[in-house]
C-alpha positions as CSV (number, residue, x, y, z in Angstrom):
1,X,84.2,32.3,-36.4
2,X,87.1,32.8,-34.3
3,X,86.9,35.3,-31.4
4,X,89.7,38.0,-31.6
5,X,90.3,40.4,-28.5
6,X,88.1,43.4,-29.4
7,X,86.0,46.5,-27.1
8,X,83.6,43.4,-26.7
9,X,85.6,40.2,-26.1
10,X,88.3,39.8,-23.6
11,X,90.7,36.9,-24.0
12,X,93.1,36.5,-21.1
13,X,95.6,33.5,-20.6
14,X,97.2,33.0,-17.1
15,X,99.0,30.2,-15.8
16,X,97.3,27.0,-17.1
17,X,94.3,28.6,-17.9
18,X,92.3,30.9,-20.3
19,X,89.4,33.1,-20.0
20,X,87.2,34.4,-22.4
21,X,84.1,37.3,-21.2
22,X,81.7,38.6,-23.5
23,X,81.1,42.2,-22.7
24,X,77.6,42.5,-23.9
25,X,76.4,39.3,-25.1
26,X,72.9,38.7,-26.8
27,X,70.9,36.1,-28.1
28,X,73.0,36.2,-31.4
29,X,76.0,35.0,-29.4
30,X,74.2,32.2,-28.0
31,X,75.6,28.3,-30.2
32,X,78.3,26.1,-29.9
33,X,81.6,26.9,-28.8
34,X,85.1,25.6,-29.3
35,X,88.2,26.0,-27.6
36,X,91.4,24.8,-29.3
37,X,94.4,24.1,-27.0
38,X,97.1,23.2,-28.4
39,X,99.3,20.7,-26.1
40,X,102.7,18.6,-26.0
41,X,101.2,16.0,-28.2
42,X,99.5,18.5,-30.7
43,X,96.1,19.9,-30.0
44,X,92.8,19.1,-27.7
45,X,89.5,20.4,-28.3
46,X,86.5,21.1,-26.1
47,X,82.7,22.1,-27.2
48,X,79.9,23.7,-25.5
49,X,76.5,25.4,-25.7
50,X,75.9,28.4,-24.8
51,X,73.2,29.1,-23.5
52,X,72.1,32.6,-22.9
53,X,68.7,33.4,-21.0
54,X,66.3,36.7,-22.0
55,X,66.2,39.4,-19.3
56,X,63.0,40.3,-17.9
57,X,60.2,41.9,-20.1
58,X,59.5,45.3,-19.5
59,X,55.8,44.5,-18.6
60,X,55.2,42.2,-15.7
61,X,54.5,38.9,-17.5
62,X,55.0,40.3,-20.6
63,X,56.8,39.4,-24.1
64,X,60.6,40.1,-24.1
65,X,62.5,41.9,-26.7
66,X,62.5,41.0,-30.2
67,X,65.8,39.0,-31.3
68,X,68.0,39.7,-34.3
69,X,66.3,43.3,-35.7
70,X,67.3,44.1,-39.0
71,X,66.6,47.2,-41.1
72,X,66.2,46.8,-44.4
73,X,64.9,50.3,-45.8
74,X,64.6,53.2,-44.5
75,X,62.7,56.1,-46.1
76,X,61.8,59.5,-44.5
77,X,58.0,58.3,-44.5
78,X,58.7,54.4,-43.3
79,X,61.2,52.1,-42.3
80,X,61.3,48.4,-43.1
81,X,61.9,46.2,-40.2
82,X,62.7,42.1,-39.8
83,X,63.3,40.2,-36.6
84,X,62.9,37.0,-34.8
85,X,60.5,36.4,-32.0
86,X,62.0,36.2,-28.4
87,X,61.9,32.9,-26.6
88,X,60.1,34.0,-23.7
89,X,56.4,35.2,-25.0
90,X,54.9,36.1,-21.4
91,X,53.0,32.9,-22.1
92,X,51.0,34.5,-25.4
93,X,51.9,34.7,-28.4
94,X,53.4,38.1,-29.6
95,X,51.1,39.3,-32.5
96,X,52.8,42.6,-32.9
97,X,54.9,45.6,-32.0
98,X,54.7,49.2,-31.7
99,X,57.5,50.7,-33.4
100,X,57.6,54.3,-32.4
101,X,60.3,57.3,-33.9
């Protein structure tokens, strides 16, 4: 997908270079990345991973946050929700969350 200048992402070109920030990135921004540059003899390309690193659990030694949290229903006596478990796991497994209102 190609990054456009939004609230989120700012593109700036200066001189001979280019920088692109990520306001608030998460672990759904985290993959490969391309930057296209187009030169005197047509174009170059460059790829990297990015890697992006969980902050610290809210619990000393504890799980972090859950990744990618979809709601899929929501009714006025339960809500439906799907997620990914976070890469750091306090060294436990995560076996659950409380989900409170």
């Amino acid at each position: 997908v190609q990054l456009q200048q939004s609230s989120n992402v700012d593109i700036k070109m200066f001189d001979n270079k280019a920088t692109i920030t990520i306001m608030t990135a998460n672990k759904e921004n985290e993959g490969v990345y391309c930057a296209r540059l187009r030169t005197k003899d047509g174009f170059k390309e460059h790829m990297t991973f990015v890697y992006l690193k969980d902050g610290p659990a809210a619990v000393l030694e504890g799980p972090a946050s859950p990744l990618a949290v979809d709601v899929s229903d929501v009714n006025k006596d339960y809500v439906f929700l799907t997620w990914q478990p976070p890469s750091a796991d306090g060294a436990s497994p995560v076996e659950g969350y409380y989900v409170e209102r």
